[in-house]
Structures are given as C-alpha cells and as structure tokens.
Jmol script that loads the backbone (N, CA, C; Angstrom):
load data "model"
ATOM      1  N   UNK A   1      18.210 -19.012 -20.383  1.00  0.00           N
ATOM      2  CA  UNK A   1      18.608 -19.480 -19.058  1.00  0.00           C
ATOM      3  C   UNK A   1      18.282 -18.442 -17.988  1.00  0.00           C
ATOM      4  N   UNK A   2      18.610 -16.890 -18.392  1.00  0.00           N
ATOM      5  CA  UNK A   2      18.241 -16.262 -17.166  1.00  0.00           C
ATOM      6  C   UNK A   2      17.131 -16.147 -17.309  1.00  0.00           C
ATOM      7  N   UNK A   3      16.182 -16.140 -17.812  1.00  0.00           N
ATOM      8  CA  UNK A   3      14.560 -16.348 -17.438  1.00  0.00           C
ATOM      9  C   UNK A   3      14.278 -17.337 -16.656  1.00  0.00           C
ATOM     10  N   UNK A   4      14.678 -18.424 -16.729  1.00  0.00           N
ATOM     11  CA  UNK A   4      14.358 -19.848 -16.075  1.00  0.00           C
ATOM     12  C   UNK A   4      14.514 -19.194 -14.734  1.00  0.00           C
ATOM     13  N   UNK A   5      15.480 -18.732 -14.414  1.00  0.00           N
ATOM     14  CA  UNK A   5      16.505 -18.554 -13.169  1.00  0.00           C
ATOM     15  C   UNK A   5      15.856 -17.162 -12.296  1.00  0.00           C
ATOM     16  N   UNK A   6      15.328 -16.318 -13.125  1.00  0.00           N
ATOM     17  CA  UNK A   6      14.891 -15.389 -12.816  1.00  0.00           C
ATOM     18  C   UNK A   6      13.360 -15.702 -11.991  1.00  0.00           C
ATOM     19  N   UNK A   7      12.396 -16.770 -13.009  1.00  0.00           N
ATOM     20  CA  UNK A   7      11.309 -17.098 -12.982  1.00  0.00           C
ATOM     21  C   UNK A   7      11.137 -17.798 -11.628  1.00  0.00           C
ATOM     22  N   UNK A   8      12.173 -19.099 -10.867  1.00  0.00           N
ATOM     23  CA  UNK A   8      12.429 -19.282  -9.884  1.00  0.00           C
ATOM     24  C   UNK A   8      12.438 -18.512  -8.814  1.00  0.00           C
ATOM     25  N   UNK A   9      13.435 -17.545  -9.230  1.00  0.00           N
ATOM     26  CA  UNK A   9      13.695 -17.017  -8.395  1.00  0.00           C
ATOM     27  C   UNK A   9      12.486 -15.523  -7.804  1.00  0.00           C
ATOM     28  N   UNK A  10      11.730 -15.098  -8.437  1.00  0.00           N
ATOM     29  CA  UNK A  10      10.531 -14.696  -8.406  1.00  0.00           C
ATOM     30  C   UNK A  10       9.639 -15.655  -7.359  1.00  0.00           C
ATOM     31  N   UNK A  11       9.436 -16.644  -7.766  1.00  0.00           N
ATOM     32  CA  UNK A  11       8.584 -17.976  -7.066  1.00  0.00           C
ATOM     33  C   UNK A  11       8.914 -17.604  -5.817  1.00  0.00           C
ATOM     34  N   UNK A  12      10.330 -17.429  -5.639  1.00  0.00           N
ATOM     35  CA  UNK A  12      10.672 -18.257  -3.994  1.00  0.00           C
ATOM     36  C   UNK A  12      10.675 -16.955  -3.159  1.00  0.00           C
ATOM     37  N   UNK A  13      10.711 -15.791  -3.755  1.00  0.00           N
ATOM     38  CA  UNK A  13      10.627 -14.612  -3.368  1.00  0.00           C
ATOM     39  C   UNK A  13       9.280 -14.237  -2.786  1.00  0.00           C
ATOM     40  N   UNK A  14       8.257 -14.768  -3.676  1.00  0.00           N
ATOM     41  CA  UNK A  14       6.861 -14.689  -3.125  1.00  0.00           C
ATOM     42  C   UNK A  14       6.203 -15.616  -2.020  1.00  0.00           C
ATOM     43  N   UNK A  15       7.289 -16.662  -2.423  1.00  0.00           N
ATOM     44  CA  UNK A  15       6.788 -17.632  -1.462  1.00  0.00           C
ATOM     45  C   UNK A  15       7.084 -17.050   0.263  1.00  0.00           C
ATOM     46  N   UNK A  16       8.208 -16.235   0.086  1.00  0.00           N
ATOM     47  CA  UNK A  16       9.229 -15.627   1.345  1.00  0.00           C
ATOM     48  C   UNK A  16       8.453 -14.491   1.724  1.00  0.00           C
ATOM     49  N   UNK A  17       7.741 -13.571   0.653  1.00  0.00           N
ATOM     50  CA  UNK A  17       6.809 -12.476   0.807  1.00  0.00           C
ATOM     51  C   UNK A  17       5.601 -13.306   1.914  1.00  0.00           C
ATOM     52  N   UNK A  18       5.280 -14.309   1.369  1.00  0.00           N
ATOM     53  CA  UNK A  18       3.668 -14.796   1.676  1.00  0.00           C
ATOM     54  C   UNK A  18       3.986 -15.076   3.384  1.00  0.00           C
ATOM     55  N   UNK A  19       5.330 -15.288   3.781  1.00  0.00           N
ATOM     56  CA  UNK A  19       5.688 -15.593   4.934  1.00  0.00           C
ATOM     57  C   UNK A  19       5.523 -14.755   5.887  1.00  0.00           C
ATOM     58  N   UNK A  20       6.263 -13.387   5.687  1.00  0.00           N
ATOM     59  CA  UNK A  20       6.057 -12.086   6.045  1.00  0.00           C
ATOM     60  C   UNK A  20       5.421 -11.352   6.214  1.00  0.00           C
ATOM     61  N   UNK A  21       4.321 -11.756   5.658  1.00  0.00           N
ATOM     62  CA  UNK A  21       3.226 -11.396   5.709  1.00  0.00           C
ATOM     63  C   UNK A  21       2.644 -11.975   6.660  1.00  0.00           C
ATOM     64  N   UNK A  22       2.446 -13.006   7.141  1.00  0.00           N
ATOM     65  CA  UNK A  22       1.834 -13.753   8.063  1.00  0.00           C
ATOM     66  C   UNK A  22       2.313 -13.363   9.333  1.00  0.00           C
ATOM     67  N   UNK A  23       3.848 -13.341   9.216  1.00  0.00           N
ATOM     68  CA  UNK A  23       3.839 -13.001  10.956  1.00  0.00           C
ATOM     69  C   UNK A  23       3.925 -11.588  10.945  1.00  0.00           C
ATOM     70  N   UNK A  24       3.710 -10.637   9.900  1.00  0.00           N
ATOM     71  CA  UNK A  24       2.913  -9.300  10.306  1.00  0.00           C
ATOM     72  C   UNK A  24       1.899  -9.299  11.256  1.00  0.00           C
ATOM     73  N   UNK A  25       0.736 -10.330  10.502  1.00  0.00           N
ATOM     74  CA  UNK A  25      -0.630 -10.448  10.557  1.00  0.00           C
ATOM     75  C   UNK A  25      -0.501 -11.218  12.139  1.00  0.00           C
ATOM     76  N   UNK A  26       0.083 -12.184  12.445  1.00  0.00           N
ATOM     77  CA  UNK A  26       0.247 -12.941  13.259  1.00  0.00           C
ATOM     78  C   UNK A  26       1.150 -12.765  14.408  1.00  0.00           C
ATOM     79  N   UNK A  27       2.118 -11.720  14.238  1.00  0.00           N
ATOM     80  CA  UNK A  27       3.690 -11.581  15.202  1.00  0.00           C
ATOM     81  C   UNK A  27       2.896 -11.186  16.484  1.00  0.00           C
ATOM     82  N   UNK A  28       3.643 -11.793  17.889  1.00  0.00           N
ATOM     83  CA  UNK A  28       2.856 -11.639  18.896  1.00  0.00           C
ATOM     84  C   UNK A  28       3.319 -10.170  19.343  1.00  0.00           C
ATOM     85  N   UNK A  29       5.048  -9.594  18.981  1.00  0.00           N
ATOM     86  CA  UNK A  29       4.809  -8.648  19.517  1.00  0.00           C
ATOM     87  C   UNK A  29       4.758  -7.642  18.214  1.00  0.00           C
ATOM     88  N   UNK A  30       5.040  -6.213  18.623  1.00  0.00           N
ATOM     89  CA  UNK A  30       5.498  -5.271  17.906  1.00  0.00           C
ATOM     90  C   UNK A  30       7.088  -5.134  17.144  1.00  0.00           C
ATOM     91  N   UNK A  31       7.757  -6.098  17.749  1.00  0.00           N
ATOM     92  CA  UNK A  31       9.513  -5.777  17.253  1.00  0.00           C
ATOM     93  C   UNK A  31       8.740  -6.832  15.807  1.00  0.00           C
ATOM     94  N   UNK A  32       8.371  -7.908  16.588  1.00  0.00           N
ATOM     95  CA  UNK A  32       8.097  -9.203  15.403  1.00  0.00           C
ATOM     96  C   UNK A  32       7.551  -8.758  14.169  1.00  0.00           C
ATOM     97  N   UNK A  33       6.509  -7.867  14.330  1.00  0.00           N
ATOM     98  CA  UNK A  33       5.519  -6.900  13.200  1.00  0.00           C
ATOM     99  C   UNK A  33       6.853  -6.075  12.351  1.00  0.00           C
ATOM    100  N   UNK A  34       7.092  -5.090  13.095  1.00  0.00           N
ATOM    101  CA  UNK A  34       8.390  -4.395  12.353  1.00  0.00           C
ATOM    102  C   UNK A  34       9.320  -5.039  11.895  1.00  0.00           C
ATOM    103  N   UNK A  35      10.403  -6.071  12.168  1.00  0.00           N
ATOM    104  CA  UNK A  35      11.357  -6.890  11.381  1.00  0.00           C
ATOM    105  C   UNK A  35      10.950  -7.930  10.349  1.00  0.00           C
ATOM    106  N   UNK A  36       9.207  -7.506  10.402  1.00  0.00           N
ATOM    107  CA  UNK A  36       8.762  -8.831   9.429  1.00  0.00           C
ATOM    108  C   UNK A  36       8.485  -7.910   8.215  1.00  0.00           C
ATOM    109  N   UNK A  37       7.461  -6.735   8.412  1.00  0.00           N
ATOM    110  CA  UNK A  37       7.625  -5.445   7.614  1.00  0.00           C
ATOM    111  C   UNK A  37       9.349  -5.119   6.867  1.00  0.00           C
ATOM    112  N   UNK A  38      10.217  -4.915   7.461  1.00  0.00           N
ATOM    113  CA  UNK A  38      11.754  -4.109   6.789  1.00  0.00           C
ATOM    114  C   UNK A  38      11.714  -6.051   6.244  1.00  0.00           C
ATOM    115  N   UNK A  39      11.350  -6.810   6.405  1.00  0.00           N
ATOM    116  CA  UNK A  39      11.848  -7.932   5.652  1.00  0.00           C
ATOM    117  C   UNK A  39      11.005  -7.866   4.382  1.00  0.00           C
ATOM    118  N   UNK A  40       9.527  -7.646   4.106  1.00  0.00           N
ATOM    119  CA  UNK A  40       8.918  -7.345   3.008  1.00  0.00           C
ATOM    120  C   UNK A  40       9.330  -6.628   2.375  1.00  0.00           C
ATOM    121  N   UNK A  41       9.666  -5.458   2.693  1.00  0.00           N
ATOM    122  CA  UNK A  41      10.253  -4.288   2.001  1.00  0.00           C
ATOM    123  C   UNK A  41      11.391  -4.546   1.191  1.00  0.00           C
ATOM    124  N   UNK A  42      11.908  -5.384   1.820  1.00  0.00           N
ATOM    125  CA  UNK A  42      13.351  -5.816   1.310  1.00  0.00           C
ATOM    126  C   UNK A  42      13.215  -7.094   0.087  1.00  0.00           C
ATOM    127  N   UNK A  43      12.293  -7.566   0.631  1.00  0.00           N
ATOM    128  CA  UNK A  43      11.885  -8.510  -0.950  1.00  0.00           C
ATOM    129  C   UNK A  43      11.226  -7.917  -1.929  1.00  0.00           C
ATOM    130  N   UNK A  44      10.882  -6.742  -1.730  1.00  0.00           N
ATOM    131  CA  UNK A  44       9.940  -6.357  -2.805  1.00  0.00           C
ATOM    132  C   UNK A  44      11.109  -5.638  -3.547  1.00  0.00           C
ATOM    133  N   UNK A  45      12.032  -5.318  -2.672  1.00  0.00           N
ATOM    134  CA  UNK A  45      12.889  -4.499  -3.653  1.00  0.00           C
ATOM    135  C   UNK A  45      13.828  -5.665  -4.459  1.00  0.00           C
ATOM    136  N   UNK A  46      13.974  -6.980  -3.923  1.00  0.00           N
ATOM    137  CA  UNK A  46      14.384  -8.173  -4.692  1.00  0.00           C
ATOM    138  C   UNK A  46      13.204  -8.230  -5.837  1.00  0.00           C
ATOM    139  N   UNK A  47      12.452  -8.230  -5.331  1.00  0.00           N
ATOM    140  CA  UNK A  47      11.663  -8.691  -6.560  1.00  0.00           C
ATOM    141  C   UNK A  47      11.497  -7.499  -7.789  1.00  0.00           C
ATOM    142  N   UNK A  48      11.798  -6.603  -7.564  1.00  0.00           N
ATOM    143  CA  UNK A  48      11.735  -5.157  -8.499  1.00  0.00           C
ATOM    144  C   UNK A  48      13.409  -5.270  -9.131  1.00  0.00           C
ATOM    145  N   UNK A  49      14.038  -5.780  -8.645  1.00  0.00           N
ATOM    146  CA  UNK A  49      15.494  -5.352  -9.340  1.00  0.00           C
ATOM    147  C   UNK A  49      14.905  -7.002 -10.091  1.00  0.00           C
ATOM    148  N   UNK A  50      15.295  -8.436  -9.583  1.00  0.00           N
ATOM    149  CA  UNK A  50      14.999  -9.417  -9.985  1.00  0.00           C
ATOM    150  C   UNK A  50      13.858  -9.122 -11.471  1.00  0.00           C
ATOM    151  N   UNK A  51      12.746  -8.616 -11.438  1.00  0.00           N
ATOM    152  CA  UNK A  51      12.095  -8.073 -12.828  1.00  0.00           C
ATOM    153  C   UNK A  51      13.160  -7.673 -13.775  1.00  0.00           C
ATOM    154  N   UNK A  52      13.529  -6.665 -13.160  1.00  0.00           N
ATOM    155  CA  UNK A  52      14.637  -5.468 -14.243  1.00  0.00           C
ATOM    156  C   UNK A  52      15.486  -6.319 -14.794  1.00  0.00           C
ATOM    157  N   UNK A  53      16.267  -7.407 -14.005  1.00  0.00           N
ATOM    158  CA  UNK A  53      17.269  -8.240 -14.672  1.00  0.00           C
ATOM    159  C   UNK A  53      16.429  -9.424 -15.574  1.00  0.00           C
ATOM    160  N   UNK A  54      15.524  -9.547 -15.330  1.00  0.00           N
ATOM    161  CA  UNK A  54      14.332 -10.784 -16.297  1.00  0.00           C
ATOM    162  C   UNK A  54      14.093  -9.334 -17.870  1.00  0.00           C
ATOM    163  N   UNK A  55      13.933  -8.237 -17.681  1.00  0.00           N
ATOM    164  CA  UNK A  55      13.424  -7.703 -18.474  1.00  0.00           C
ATOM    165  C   UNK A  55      14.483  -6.870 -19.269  1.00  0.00           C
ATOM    166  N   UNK A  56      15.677  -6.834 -18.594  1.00  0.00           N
ATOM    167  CA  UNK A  56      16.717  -6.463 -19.160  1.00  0.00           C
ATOM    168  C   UNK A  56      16.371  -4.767 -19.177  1.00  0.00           C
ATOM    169  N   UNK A  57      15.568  -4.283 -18.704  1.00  0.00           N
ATOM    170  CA  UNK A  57      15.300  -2.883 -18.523  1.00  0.00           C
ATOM    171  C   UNK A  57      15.373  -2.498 -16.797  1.00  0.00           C
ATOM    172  N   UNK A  58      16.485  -1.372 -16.651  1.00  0.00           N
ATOM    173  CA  UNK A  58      16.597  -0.884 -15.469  1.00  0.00           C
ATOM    174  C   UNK A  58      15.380   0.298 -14.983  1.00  0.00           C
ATOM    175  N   UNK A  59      15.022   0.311 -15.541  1.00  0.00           N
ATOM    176  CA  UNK A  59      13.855   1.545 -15.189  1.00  0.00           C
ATOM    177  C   UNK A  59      12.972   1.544 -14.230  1.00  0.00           C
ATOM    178  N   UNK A  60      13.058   0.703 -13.578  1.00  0.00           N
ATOM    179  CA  UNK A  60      12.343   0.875 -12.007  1.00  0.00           C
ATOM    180  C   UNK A  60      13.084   0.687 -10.586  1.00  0.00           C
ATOM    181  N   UNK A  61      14.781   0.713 -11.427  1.00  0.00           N
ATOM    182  CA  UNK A  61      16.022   0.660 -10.212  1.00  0.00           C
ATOM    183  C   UNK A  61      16.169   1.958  -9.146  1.00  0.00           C
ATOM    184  N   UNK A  62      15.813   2.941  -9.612  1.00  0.00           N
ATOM    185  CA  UNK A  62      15.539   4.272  -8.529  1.00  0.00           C
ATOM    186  C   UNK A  62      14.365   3.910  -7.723  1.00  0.00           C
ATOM    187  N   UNK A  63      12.733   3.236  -8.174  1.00  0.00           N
ATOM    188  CA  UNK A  63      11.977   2.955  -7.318  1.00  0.00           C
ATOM    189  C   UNK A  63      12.371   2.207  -6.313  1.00  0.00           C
ATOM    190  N   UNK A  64      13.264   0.643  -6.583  1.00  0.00           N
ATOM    191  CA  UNK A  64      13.734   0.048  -6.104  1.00  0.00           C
ATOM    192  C   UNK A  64      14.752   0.641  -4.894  1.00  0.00           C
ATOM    193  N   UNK A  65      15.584   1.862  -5.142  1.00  0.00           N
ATOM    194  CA  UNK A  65      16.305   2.313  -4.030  1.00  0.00           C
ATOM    195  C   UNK A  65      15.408   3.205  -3.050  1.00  0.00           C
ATOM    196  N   UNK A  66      14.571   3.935  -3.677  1.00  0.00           N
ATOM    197  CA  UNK A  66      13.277   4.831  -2.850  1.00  0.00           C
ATOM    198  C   UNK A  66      13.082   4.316  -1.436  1.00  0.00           C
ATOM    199  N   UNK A  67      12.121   2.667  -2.012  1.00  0.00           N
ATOM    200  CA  UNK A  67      11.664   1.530  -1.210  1.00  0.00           C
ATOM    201  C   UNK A  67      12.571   1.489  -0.261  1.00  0.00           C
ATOM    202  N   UNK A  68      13.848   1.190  -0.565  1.00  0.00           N
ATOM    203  CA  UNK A  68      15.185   0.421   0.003  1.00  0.00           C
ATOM    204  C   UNK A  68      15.067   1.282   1.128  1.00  0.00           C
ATOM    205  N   UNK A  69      15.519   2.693   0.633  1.00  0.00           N
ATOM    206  CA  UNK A  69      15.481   4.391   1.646  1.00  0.00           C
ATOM    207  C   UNK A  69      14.305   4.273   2.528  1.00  0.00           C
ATOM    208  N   UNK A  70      12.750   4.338   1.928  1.00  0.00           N
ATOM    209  CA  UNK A  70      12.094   4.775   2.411  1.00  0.00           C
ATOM    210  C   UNK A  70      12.139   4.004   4.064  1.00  0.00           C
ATOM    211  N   UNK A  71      12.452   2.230   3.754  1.00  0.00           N
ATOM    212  CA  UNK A  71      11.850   1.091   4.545  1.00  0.00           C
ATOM    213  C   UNK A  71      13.067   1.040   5.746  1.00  0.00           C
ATOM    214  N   UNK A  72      14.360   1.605   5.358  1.00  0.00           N
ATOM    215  CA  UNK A  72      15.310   2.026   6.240  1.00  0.00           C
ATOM    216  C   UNK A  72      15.024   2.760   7.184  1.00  0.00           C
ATOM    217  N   UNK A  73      14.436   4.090   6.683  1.00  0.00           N
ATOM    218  CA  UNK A  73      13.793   5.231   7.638  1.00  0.00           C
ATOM    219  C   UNK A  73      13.097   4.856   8.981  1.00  0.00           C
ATOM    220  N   UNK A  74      11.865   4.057   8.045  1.00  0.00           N
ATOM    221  CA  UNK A  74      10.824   3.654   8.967  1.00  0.00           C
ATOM    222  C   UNK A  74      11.065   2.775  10.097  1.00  0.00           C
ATOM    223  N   UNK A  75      12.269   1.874   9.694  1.00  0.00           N
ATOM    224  CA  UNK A  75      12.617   0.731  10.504  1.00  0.00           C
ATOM    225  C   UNK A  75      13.229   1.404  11.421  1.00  0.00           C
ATOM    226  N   UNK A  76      14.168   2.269  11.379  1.00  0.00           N
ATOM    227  CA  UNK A  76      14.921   3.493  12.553  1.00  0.00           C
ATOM    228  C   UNK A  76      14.047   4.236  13.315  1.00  0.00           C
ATOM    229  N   UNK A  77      13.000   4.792  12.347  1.00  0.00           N
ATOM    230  CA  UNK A  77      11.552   5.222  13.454  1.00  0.00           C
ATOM    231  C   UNK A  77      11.108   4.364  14.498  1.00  0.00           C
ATOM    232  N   UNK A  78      10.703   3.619  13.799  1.00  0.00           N
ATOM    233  CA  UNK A  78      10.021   2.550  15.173  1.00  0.00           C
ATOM    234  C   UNK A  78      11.035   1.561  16.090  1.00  0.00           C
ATOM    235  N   UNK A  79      12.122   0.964  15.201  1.00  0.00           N
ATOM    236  CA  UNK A  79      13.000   1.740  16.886  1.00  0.00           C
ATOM    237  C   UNK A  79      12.627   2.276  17.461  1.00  0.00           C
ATOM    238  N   UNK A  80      12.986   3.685  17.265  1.00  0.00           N
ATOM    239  CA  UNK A  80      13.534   4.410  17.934  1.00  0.00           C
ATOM    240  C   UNK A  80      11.952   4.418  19.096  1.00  0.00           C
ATOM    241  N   UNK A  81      11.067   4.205  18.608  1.00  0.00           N
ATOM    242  CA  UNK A  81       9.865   4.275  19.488  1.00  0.00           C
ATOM    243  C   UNK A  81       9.537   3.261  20.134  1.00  0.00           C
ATOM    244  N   UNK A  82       9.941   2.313  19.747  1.00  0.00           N
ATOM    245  CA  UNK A  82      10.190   0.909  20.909  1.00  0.00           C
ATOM    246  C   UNK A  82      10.761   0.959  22.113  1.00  0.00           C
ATOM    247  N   UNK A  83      11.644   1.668  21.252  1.00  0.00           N
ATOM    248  CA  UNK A  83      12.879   2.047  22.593  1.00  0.00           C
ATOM    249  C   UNK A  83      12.593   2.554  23.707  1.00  0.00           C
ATOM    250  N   UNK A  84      11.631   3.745  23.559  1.00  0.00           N
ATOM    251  CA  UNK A  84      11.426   4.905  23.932  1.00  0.00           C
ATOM    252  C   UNK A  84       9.819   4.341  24.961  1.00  0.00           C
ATOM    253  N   UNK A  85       9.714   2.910  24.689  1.00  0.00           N
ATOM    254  CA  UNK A  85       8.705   2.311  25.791  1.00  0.00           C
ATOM    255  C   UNK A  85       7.510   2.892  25.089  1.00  0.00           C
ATOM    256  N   UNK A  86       6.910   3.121  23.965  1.00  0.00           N
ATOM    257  CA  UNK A  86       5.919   3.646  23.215  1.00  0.00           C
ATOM    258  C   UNK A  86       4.948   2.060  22.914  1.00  0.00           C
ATOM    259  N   UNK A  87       5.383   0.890  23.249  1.00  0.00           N
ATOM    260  CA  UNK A  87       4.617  -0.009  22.655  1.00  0.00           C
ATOM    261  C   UNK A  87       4.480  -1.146  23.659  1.00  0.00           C
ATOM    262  N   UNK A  88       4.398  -0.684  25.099  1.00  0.00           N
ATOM    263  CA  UNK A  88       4.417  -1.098  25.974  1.00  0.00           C
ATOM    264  C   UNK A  88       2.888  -1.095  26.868  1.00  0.00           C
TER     265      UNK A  88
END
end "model"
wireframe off; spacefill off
backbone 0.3
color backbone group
C-alpha cells in the first residue's frame, strides 16, 4: 500500500515540479521567478524524503535538510535584494 501511495504521490509532485518550472521560465516578474524557485526547492525536498519513505532508507534525509537550508538562504537573499530596488 505505501508504494501505491508513495508512487502517486511522486506523480503529482512532478506534475507540481513541471509547473514551477514554467513560471520560472515564464514569470513576468522577478518576485514570480524567486517564489516559483523556493517552491521547486521545496518539492524536491518532498520528493527526496517521499523516496526515503518508498525505500524505507533514510539516507538522503540530511541532503534533504541541506536543500531545505540551502533554498531558505537564497530566498532571504533575494529578498533582501528586491527590496533593496536591485531588480528594478
């Protein structure tokens, strides 16, 4: 059963990735680009824990928080440079 559930849930994750991607590619402004980015980031780390629980092995749960950290950072960076009239 949790494979089934897992396997779904993978699907709809990519399907949500494939989205995010687009209005990267597509967002008219810069906030749109960045909140579509910390939203990828954030599925990928769904989709990395979502594996671990399909595989019953935690061993890529620290990568998974790295990501989490790293995509936090970045999202506070560019704030902070939005803010700061840098993309104007």
């Amino acid at each position: 059963m949790i494979e089934v559930v897992c396997s779904i849930v993978i699907f709809i994750l990519l399907i949500a990735f494939c989205g995010c991607f687009v209005r990267v590619v597509l967002g008219p402004t810069l906030a749109d680009r960045v909140i579509a980015l910390d939203m990828a980031a954030t599925i990928v780390v769904a989709l990395i824990l979502t594996h671990c629980v399909q595989s019953g092995s935690f061993y890529y749960v620290p990568a998974a928080i790295s990501i989490a950290l790293l995509s936090f950072v970045g999202t506070v960076a560019l704030a902070i440079y939005i803010q700061k009239g840098g993309a104007s």
